[in-house]
N, C-alpha and C positions, 0 to 999 in steps of 0.2 A: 629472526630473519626478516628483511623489510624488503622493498623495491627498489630496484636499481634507479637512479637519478637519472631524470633529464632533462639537462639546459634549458634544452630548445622549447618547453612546454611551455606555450602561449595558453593554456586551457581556460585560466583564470583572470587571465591580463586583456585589456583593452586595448590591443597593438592595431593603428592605424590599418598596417600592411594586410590585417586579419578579414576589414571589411567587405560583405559580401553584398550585391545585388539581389533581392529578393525575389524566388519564382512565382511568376504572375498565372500561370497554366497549374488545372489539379494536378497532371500527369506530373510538372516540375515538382510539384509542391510533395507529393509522393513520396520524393526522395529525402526530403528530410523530416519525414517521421520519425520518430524514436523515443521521445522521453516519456511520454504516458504509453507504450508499448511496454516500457521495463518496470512502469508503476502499473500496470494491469498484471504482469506475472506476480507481484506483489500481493494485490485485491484478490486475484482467484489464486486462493493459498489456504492457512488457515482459518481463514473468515467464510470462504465459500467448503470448502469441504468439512470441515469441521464443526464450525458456529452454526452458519445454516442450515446444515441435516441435521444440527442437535434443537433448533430452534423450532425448523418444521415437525418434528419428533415430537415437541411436546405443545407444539399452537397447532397443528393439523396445519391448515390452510391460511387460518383466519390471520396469522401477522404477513402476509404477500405484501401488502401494501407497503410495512414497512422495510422491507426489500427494495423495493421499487423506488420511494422516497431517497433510501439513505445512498444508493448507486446514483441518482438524477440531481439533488440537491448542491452536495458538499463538491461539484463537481466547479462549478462558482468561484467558489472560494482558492480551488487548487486554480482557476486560471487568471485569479488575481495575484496567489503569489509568482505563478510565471510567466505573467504583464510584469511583474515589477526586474523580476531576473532578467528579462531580456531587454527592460528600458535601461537599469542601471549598472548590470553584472555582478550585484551583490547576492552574497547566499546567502540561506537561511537566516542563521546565527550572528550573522554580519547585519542582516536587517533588523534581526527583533534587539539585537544591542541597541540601534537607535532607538527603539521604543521611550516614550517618557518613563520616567517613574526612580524610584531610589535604584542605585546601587551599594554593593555589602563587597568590600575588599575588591572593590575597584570592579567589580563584574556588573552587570545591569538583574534586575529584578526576574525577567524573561530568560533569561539563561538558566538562571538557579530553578527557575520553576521546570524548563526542559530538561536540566539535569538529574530532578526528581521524577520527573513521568519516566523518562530513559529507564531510570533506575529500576523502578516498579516494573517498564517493561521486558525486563530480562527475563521474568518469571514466564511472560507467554510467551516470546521463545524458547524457553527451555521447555515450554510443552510441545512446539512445533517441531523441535528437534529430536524431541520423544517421538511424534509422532511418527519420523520417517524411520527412527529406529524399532517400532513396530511394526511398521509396515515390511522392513527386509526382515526381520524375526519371523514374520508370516509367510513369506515369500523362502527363507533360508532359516529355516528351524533350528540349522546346527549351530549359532549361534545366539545366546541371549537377548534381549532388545536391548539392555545395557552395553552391550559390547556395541551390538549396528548403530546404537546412538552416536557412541564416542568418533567410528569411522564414519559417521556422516559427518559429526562436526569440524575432526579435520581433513576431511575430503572439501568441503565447500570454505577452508580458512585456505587451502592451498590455492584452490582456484580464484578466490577474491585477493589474495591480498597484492599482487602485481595486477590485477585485473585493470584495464582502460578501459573507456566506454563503449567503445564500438566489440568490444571480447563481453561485457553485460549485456549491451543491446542483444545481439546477434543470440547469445544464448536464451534470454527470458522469453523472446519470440518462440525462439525451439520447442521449449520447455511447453509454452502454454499450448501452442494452437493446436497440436494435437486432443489432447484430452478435455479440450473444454469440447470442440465440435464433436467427439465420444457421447459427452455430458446432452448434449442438445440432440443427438441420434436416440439417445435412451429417453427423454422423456416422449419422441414420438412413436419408438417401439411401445413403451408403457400403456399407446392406447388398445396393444393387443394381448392387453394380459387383463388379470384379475381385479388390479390395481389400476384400472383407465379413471380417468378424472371425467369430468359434466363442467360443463359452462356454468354450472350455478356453484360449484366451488371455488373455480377461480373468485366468480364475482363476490362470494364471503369473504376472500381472501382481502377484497378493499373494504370493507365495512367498518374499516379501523377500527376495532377492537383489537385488543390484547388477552387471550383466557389466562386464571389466573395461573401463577407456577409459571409463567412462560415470560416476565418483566425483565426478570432477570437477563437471561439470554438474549431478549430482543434489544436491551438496551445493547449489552456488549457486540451483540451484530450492526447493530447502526453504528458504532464506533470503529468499529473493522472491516464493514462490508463496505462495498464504493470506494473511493477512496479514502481513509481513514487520516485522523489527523496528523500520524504520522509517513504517509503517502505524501500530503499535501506539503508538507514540511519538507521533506526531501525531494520534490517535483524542483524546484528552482538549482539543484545541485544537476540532476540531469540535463536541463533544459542552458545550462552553461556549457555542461560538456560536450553538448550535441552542438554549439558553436552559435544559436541564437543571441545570445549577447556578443560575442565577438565579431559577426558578423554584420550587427548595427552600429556596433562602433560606441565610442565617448557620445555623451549627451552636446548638443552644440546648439547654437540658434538657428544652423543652415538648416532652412526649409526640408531640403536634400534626407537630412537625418531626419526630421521627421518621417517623409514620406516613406526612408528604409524601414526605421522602426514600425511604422504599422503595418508594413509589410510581414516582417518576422514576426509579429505578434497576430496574424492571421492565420500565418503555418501553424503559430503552437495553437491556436482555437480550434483547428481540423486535428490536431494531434489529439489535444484533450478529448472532442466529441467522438472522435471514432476511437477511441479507447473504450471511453464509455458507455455506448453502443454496446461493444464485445462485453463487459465486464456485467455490464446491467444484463444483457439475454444469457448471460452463462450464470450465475447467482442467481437470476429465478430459475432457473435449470435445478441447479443443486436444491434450490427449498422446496421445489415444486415434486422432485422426485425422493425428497424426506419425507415433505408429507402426506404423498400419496402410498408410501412402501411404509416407512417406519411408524406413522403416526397410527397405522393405521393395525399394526402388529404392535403397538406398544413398546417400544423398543427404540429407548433411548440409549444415544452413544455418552457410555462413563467408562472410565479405569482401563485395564490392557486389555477390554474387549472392545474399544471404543472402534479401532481399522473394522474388525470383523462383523461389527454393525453396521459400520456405515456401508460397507460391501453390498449387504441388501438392496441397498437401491438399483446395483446394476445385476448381482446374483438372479434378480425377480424379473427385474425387465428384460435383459438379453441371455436368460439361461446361467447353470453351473460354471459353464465354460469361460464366462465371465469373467469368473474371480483372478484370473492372473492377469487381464488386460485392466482391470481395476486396481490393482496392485502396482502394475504399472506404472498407473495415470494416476494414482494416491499419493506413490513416491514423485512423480514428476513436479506435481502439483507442492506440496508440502517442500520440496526441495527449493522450487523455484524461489516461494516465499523466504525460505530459509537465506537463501542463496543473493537475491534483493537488498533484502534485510543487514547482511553483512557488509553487502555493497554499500548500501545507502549508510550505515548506520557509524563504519566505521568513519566515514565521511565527514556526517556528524560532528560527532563526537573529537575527532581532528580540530575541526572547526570550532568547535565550543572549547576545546584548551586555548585555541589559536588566541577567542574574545578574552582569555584567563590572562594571556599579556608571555604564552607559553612560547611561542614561535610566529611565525607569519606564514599565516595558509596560503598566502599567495606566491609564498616562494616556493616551487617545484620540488627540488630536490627536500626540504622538510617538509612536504609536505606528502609526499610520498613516502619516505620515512616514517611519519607519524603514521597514514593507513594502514600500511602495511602491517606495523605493531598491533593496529589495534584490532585487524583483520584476523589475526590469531589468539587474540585473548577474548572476543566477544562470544567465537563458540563454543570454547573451551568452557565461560561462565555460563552458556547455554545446556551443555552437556552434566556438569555440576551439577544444574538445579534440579536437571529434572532426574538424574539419578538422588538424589537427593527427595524428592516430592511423589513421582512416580503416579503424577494424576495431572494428565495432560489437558483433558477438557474443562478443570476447575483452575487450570494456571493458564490457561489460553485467556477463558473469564475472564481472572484478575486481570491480565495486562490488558485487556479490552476495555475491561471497564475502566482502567487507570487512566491508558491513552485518550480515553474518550474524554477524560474529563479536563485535557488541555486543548478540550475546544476552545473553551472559554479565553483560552491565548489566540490560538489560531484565527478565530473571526476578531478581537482585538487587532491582530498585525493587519489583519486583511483590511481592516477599515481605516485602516495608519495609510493604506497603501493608496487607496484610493481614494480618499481626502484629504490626506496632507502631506502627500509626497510626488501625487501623481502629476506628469509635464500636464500644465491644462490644454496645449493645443493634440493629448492624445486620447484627453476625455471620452468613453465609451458611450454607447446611447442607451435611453430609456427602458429597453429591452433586458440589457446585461442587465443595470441595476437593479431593476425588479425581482429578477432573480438571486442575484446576489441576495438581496435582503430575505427573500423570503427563505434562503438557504440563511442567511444569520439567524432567525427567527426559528427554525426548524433548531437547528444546532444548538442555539441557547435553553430551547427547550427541552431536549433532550437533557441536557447539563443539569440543569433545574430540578428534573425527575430524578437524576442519579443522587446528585445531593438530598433529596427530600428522603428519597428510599436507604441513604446512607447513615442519618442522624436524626 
């Protein structure tokens, strides 16, 4: 079953008649939010509900910081690849083809390395999609978690695979805002229970330390909390479809396009930061109320008890009654991620046969063809694994710690981006770059640890 074709679909094309004048008022600029809106449902997902209470569970308070870092950081980098999507309307995969370096049967080196992280990250969606098939198992008893797996996975291939962007935008919104402002409700109930936190915890929480038993997990939460690297990587597919390249138009010498494109690449910096914003105060939400409930009962989320631990954090703060609005906001959450994911990936994945010399992404009708196909085979291979593994918090890990470790490409493209391809009269100021670097610097580092602790 694929999508229906259509002609008319300028989504990818730089059609003169597409360009738009850029809103100079917040209130205009309002209106075209949306791409780090549907990479936020992504972030507060598996990374925030899962990783996070399993990380505060076993570091108490003391990794906050790297919470804090790994949501403010990598955030840089994602607004360097969507400076470059909106200068030149190339995706992802389209850009890292240019990258220097060899190619193997006519593909670039950067592909084949995306194709192997992809691969490896199958494994932590098949834990995510175990997840939400525990969560209705707990929710509806009368059926196994293996069975709710499999109708989760094609309940969310049905909904993605004819999906356009404004049916993902409009939903990942849905999805999140509720249960994350739940999430920020209960850490301020939490100061009238048993479990209230002190100002000199938080403050252990920056003292950057890591205790030990807890490297683990904090690496693969910096790889999946904030935007992760495969957030960053599919940020320039949305920020296409939401019309910011289309709307600047072909690259030209007229002054004119200059002054559109910095326009359009101002909307997406208020897009990126107020995402940010939400995803950084809902993530220390989640760690904060791990490791004031879980860490603190010892009671780390593993195996098919993993839903009915992490419940604790809102069982304790807002009462019994709790647990079905948890349940809820477990499924929403875990879905949305799930639900992105498929969005985003089959996308991907399209795109990277497109660089194999398979079809031409920018033709519409294959190109929707191709999603569509691959929008039913990615949950299916999701569903597979994890009835296959049946240990969602150690396959969440792995594909965190996998994904993490194509940072090392990701800050690579991003530095392609912004020395040697970047128009020089759109050159950024002093400010970004600092940032930027000290997020490469942050990034590489982490890389470095995972390698060292790997071999």
């Amino acid at each position: 079953m694929s999508v229906p074709p259509n002609p008319a679909d300028v989504t990818y094309r730089l059609d003169p008649l597409s360009i738009r004048q850029p809103p100079t008022s917040l209130l205009a600029t309002l209106r075209y939010l949306g791409p780090s809106l549907v990479v936020t449902a992504s972030v507060i997902g598996s990374g925030e509900l899962i990783m996070t209470t399993t990380l505060g569970a076993k570091a108490g308070f003391a990794a906050l910081w790297v919470i804090v870092l790994s949501c403010t950081l990598k955030v840089a980098v994602q607004i360097q690849y969507g400076w470059h999507a909106v200068v030149t309307g190339e995706t992802t995969l389209e850009a890292l083809s240019r990258l220097r370096g060899p190619r193997w049967r006519g593909v670039r080196w950067s592909v084949w390395l995306w194709f192997a992280a992809k691969a490896a990250q199958l494994i932590q969606y098949g834990g995510i999609v175990g997840g939400v098939g525990l969560t209705l198992a707990m929710a509806f008893p009368s059926l196994p978690a293996t069975a709710w797996t499999w109708v989760a996975a094609i309940s969310v291939a049905a909904l993605v695979f004819r999906g356009h962007y404004r049916f993902i935008e409009r939903a990942c919104v849905a999805m999140v805002a509720g249960f994350s402002l739940f999430t920020l409700y209960c850490v301020v109930l939490l100061q009238q229970t048993p479990y209230r936190l002190s100002w000199g915890e938080l403050l252990q929480g920056f003292a950057f330390h890591i205790p030990p038993g807890a490297l683990g997990p904090a690496v693969a939460v910096f790889g999946i909390t904030g935007v992760s690297a495969d957030e960053i990587m599919s940020y320039p597919y949305w920020c296409v479809e939401k019309g910011y390249a289309r709307f600047t138009g072909r690259r030209s010498d007229d002054p004119e396009w200059v002054r559109r494109a910095r326009g359009w690449i101002r909307v997406m910096y208020v897009d990126a930061l107020l995402s940010m914003g939400i995803y950084t105060a809902t993530t220390a939400a989640f760690y904060i109320l791990g490791a004031a409930i879980l860490a603190r009962q010892q009671a780390v989320p593993a195996g098919y008890e993993m839903i009915r631990t992490i419940s604790r954090i809102y069982t304790e703060s807002f009462g019994p009654s709790a647990l079905w609005i948890f349940l809820a906001g477990a499924f929403i959450v875990l879905y949305s991620t799930m639900f992105v994911a498929c969005a985003s990936t089959s996308r991907m994945f399209a795109d990277a046969f497109s660089q194999c010399g398979w079809f031409d992404y920018r033709d519409s009708e294959s190109r929707a063809r191709w999603i569509g196909w691959i929008a039913w085979i990615l949950p299916t291979c999701w569903a597979i694994l994890f009835t296959s593994f049946r240990a969602p918090v150690a396959m969440i890990t792995i594909g965190g710690i996998a994904i993490t470790l194509t940072l090392g490409l990701v800050i690579y493209a991003a530095y392609d981006f912004r020395y040697r391809r970047l128009d020089p009269r759109l050159r950024p100021g002093r400010l970004y770059d600092a940032w930027l670097w000290v997020s490469f610097v942050a990034i590489a580092a982490v890389g470095v640890r995972v390698l060292w602790e790997m071999f």
